[in-house]
Each structure stands twice: as C-alpha cells, then as structure tokens.
C-alpha positions in Angstrom: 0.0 0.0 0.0 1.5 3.4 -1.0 1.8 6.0 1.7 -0.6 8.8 0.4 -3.6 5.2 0.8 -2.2 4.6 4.4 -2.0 8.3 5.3 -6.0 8.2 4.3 -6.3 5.1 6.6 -5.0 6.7 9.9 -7.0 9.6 9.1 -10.2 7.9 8.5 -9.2 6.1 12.2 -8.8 9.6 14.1 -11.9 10.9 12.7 -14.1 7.8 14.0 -12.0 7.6 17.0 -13.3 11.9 17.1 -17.1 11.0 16.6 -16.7 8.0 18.8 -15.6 10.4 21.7 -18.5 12.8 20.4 -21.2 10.5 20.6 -19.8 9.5 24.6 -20.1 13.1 25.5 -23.3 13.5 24.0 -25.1 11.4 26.7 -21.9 12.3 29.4 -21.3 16.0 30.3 -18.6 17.4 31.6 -18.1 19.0 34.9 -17.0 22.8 35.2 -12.9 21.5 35.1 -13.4 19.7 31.9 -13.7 16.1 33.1 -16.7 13.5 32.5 -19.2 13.6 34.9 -20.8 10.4 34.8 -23.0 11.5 37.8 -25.2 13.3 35.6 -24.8 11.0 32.4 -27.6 10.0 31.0 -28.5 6.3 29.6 -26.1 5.4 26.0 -28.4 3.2 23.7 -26.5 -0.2 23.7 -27.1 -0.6 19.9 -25.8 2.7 19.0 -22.7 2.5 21.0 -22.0 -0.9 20.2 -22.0 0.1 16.4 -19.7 2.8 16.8 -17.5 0.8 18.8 -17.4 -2.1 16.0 -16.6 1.0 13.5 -14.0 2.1 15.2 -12.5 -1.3 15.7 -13.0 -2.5 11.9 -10.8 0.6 11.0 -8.1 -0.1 13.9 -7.7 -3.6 12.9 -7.0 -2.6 8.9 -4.4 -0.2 10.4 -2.8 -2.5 12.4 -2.5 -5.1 9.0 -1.1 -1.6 6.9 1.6 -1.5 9.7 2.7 -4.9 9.8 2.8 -4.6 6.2 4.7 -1.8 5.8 6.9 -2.8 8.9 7.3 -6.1 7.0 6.4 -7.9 10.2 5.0 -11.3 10.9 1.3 -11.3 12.2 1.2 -13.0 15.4 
C-alpha cells in the first residue's frame, strides 16, 4: 500500500475515533474542570454504542494489518 492510501487510513481512524468520543459526550457532560461527569450522564443506547465501537475497531484492525505490512512484520 503506498503512503498517500495509508495516510488516508489513519486519518479515517482519528476521525471515527473523534465522533466516537462525540457521541460519549453527547449522553456524558462534563463538569465545570473539563472532566466527565458520569453522575449526571444519561442512559447510551447499547445498539448505538455498540455500532460505533465495531466501527472504530473495523478501522483499527486494517491499520494494524497496513503497519505490519509496511513494517514487514510477521502477524502473530
């Protein structure tokens, strides 16, 4: 896989990884220092975040192949 394709790959990754942190904070707010106050979070539809989650996971696991390929490593 060329670079510019891989570059496009981690990119796609932080962007889910982004939305998947949106989506948590959408049903968790934050306190007045910045931190998740899960207190006051409301109830996360297990559907929802589970397809997120499998999203996000689908994309980590291609990266991981592109960087044992590029790395020329053995999958273990």
């Amino acid at each position: 896989m060329d670079k510019n394709k891989a570059m496009k790959e981690f990119k796609k990754y932080e962007q889910m990884r982004m939305e998947m942190y949106e989506f948590l904070e959408s049903f968790i707010p934050k306190d007045k220092n910045g931190a998740l106050d899960f207190s006051k979070a409301k109830d996360i539809p297990a559907k929802e975040i589970y397809d997120q989650w499998f999203k996000l996971d689908y994309q980590a696991r291609k990266i991981r192949g592109i960087a044992i390929n590029c790395l020329g490593l053995k999958d273990e």
